[in-house]
RODOKE-23191 format. One line per 5 residues: number of its first residue (from 1); their letters; for each residue z, y, x of N, C-alpha, C. Coordinates in Angstrom, 3 decimals, padded with zeros to 6 digits. Layout:
NUM> a> Z:Y:X:Z:Y:X:Z:Y:X  ...
This chain:
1> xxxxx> 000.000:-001.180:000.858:000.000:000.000:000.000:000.000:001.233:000.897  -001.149:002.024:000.862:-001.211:003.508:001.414:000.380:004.253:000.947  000.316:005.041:002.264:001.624:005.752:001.947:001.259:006.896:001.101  002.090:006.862:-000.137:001.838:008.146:-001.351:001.490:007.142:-002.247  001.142:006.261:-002.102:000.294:005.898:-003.268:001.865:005.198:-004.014
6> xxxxx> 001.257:005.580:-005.630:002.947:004.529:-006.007:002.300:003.887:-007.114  001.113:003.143:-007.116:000.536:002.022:-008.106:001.951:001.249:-007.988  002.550:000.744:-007.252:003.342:-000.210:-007.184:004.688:-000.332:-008.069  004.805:001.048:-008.297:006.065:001.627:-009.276:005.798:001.206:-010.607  007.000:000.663:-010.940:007.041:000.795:-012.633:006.971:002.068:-013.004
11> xxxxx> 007.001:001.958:-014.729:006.788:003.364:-015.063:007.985:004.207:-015.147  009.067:003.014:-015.030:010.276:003.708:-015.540:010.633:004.512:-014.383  010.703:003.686:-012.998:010.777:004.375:-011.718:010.178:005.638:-011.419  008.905:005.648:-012.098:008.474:007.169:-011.632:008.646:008.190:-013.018  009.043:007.756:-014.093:010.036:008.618:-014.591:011.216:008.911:-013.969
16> xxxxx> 011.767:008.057:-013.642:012.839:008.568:-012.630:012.811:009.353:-011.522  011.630:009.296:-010.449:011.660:009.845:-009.936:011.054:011.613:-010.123  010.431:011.573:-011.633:010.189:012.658:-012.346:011.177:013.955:-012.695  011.943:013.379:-013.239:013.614:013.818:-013.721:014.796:013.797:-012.829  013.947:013.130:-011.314:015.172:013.766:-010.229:014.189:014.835:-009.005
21> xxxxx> 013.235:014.856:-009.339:012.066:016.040:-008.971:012.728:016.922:-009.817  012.470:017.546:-011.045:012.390:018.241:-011.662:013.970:019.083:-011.834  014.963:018.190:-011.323:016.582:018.614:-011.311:016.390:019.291:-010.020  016.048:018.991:-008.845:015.714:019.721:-007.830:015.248:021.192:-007.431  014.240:021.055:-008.385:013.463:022.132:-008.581:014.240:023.395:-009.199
26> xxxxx> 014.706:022.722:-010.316:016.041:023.547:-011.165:017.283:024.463:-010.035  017.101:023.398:-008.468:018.574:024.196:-008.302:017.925:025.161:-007.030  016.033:025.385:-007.366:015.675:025.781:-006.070:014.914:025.126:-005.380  014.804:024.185:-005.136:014.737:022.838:-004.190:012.620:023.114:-003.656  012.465:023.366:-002.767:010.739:023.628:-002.717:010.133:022.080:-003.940
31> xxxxx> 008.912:022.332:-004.236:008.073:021.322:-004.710:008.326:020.498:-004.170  007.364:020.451:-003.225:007.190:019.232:-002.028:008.198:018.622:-001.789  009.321:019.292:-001.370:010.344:018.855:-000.749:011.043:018.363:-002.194  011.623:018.570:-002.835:012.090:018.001:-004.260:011.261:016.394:-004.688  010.100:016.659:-004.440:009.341:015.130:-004.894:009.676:014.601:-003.870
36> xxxxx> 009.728:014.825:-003.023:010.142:013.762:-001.530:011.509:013.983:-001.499  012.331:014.148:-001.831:013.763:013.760:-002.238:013.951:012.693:-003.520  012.772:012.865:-004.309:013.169:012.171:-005.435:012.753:010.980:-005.396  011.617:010.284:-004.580:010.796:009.374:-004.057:011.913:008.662:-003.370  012.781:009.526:-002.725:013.820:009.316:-001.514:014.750:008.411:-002.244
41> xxxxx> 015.133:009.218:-003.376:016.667:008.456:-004.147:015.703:007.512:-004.699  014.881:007.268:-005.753:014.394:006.093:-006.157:013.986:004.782:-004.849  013.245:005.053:-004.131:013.272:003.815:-002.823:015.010:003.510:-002.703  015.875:004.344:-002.099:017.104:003.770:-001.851:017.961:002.925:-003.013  017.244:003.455:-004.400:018.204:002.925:-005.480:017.408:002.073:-005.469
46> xxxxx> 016.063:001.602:-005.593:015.498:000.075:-006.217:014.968:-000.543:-004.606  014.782:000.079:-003.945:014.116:-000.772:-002.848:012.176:-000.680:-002.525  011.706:000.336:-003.237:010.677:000.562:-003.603:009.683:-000.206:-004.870  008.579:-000.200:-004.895:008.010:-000.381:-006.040:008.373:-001.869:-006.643  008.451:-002.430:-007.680:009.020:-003.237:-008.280:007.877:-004.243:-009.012
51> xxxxx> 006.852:-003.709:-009.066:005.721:-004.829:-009.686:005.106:-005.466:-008.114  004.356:-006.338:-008.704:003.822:-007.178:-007.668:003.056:-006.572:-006.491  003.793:-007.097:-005.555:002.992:-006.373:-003.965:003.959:-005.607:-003.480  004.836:-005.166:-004.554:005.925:-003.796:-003.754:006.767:-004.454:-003.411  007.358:-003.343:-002.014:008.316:-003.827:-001.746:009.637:-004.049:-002.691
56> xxxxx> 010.204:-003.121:-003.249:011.023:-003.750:-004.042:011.672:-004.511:-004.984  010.696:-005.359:-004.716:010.805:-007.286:-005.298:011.735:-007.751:-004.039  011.351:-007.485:-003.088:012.649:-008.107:-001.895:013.781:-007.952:-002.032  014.246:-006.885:-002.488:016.095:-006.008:-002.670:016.212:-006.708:-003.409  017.490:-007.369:-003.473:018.392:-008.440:-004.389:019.265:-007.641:-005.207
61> xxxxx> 019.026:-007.478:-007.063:020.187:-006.989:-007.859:021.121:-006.342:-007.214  021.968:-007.491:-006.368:023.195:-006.584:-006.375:022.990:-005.638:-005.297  021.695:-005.654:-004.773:021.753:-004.454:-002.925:020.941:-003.401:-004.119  020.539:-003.573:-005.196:020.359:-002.477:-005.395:021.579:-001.865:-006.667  022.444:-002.704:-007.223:023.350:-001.850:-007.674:024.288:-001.592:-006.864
66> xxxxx> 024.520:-001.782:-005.801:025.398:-000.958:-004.714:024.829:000.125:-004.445  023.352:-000.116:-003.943:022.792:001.653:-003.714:023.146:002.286:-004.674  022.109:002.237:-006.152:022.855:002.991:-007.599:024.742:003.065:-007.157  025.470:002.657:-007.112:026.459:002.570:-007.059:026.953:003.839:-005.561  026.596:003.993:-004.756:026.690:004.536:-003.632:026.133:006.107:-004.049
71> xxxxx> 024.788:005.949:-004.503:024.104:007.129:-004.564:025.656:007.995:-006.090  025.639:007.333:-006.542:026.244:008.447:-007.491:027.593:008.485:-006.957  028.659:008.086:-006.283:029.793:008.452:-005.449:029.279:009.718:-005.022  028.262:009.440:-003.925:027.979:010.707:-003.365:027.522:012.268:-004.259  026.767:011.618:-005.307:026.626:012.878:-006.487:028.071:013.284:-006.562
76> xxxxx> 028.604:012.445:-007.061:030.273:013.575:-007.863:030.922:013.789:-006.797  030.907:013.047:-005.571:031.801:013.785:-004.158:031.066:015.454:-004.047  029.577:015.188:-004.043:029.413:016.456:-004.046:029.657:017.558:-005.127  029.610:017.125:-006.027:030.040:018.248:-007.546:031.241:018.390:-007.012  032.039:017.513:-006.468:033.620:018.228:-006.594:033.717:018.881:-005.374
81> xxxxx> 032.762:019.348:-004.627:033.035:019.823:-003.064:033.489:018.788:-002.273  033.336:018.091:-002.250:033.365:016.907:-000.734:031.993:016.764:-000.426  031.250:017.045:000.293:029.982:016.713:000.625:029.970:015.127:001.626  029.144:014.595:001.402:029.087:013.502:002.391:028.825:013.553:003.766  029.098:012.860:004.238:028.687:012.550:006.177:028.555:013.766:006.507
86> xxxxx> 029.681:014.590:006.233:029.699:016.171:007.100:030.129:016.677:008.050  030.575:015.662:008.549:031.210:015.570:010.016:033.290:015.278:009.679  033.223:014.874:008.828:034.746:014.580:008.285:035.338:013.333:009.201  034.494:012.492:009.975:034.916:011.486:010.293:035.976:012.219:011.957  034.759:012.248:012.149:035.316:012.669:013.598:036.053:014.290:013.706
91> xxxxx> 036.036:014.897:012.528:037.512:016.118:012.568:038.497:015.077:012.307  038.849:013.582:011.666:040.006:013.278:011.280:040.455:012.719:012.381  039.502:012.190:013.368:040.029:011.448:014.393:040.047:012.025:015.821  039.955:013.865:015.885:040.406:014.784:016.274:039.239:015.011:017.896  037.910:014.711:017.631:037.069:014.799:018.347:035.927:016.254:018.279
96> xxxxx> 035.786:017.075:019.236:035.341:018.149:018.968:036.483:019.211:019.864  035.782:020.547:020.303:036.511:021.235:021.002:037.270:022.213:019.531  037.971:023.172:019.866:038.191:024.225:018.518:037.768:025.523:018.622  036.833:025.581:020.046:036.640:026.816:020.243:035.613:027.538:019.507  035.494:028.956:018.722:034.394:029.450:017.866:034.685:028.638:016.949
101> xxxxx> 035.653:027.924:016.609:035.723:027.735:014.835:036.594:028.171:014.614  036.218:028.580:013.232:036.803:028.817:011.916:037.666:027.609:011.363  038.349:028.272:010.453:039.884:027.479:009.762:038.812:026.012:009.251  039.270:024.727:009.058:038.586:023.335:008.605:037.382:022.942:009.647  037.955:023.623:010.653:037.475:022.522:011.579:035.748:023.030:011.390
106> xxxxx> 035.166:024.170:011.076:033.414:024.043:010.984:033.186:025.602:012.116  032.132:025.557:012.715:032.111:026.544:013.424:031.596:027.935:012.852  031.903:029.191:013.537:031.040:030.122:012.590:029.664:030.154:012.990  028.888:030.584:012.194:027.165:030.656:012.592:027.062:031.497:013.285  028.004:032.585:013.699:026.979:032.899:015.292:027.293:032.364:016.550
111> xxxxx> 028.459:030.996:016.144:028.453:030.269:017.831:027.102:029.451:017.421  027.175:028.796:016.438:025.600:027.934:015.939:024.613:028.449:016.366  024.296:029.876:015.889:023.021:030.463:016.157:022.658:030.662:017.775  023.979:030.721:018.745:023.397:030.577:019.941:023.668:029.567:020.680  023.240:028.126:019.916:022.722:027.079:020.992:021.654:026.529:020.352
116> xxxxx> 021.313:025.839:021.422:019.692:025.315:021.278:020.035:024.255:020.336  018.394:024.142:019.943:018.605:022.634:018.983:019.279:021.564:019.229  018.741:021.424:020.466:019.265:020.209:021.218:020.888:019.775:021.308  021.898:021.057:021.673:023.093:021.297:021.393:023.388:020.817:019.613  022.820:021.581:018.914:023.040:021.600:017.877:023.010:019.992:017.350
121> xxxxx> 021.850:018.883:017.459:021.466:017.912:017.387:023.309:017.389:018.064  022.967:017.167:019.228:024.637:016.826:019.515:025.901:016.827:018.443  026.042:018.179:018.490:027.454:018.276:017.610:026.843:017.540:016.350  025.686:017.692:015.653:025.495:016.962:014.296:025.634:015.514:014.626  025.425:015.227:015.916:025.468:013.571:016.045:027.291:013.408:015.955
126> xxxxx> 028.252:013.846:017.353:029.213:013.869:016.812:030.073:013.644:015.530  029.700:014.500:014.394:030.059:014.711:013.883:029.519:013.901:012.545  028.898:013.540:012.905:027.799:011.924:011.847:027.470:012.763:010.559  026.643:013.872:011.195:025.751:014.683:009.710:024.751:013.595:009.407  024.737:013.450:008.262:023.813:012.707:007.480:022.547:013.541:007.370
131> xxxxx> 021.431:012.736:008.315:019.734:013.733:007.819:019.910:014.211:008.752  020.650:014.609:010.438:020.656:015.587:011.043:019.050:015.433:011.582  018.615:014.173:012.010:017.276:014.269:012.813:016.045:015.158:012.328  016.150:015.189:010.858:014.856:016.512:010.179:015.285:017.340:010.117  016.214:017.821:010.599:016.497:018.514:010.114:015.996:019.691:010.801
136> xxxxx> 015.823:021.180:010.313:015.141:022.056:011.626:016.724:023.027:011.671  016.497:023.518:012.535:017.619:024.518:013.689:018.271:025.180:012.969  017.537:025.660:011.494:018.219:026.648:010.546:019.204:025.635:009.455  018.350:025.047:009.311:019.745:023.727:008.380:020.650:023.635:008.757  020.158:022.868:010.488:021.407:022.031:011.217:022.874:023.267:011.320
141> xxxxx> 022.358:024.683:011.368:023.336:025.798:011.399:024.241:026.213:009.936  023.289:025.716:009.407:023.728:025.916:007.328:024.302:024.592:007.363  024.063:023.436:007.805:025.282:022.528:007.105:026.157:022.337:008.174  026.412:022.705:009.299:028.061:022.951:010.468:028.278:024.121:010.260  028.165:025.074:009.697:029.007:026.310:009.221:029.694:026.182:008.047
């Protein structure tokens, strides 16, 4: 299957992935980038396309109601302000210098803004940001601040 192509999807799946495009969009979210988030959560929740040929005939029930199961923890962690994999692991287990931060352990954005990506990439590894590798220089500074 060409990449993009989603013959392979049920219909229900790409309703789904319709109505988690379209929530995206709602909070802002670019086009592009919103359908490729929503493509994103549907592959992780079913395993990809589900009729014959797709991959997600391989994912076994229960690996995909754990994802479903996983993916929405992380929804309401985030509604309630806990964001996921934000570097919480390694502030609890007291790794990281304190210098140029701010109160909870996050730095302010103008120590961020003056190091290189590469730096930046670091502390996001440290700190086990979830997505740090796409992330570009201006994110990686918006989600460690």
């Amino acid at each position: 299957m060409p990449q993009g192509d989603k013959s392979k999807y049920t219909d229900k799946q790409k309703r789904k992935a319709e109505h988690i495009e379209e929530s995206y969009e709602e909070k802002g979210v670019p086009e592009k980038e919103a359908e490729a988030r929503a493509w994103a959560t549907v592959n992780k929740q079913s395993g990809g396309g589900e009729r014959e040929g797709g991959s997600g005939r391989r994912k076994s029930p229960e690996a995909k109601s754990a994802a479903r199961e996983d993916s929405a923890h992380r929804a309401a962690d985030a509604r309630h302000g806990h964001p996921h994999n934000q570097g919480e692991a390694s502030e609890r287990h007291g790794k990281g210098s304190s210098s140029g931060r701010k109160s909870g352990g996050k730095y302010d954005s103008d120590t961020l803004s003056g190091m290189t990506k590469e730096e930046l990439l670091k502390l996001a590894r440290d700190r086990d940001l979830h997505g740090r590798s796409t992330m570009r220089k201006d994110e990686l500074i918006r989600a460690m601040s």
